[in-house]
C-alpha positions, 0 to 999 in steps of 0.5 A, spaced: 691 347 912 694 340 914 689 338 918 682 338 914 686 333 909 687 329 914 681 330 917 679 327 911 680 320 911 676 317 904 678 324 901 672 325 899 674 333 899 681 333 896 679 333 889 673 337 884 667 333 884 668 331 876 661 330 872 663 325 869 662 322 876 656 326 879 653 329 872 648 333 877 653 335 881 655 342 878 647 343 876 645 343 885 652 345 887 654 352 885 660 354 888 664 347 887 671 348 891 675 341 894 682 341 898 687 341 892 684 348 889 685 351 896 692 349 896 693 351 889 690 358 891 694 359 897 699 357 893 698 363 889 697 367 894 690 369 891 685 369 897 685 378 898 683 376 906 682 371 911 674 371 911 675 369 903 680 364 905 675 362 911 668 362 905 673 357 901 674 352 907 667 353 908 665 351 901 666 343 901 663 341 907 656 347 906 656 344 898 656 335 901 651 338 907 647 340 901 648 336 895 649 329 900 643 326 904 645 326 912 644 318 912 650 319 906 657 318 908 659 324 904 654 328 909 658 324 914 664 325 912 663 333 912 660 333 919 667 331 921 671 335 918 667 341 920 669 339 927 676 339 925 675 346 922 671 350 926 677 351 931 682 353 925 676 358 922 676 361 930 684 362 930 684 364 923 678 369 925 683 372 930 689 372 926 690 378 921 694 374 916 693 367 912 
């Protein structure tokens, strides 16, 4: 987990989009989710498995790919930290436990 907040530099992903800062945000992204509620839900022990904690690590980087055009430095932004991730996602994937 360490890694993707890293990975993210600008951290773009560490925070909830706010509408007051993208008011269409919520209307085009359906599932919102960033680091921070990650970590919180971690922390709470909430996710029931590994491919739902995978699916929440997933989420911020689908959600700027869609949201974002490519030529954005949001959309940048998640294709680096996608390559930070897919090798977590296949450990993660192997693993039985978070």
């Amino acid at each position: 987990m360490l890694a993707l907040p890293s990975a993210d530099k600008q951290k773009y992903f560490l925070n909830p989009v706010a509408p007051t800062d993208v008011p269409d945000y919520h209307d085009i992204i359906k599932k919102p989710m960033d680091w921070t509620t990650i970590r919180n839900r971690l922390d709470q022990y909430q996710y029931a498995s590994i491919p739902d904690f995978i699916a929440d690590l997933q989420l911020p980087i689908i959600n700027s790919k869609i949201y974002n055009k490519p030529t954005t430095t949001y959309h940048k932004a998640a294709l680096r930290v996608e390559r930070v991730l897919q090798p977590i996602i296949a450990e993660l994937s192997a693993s039985q436990h978070l």
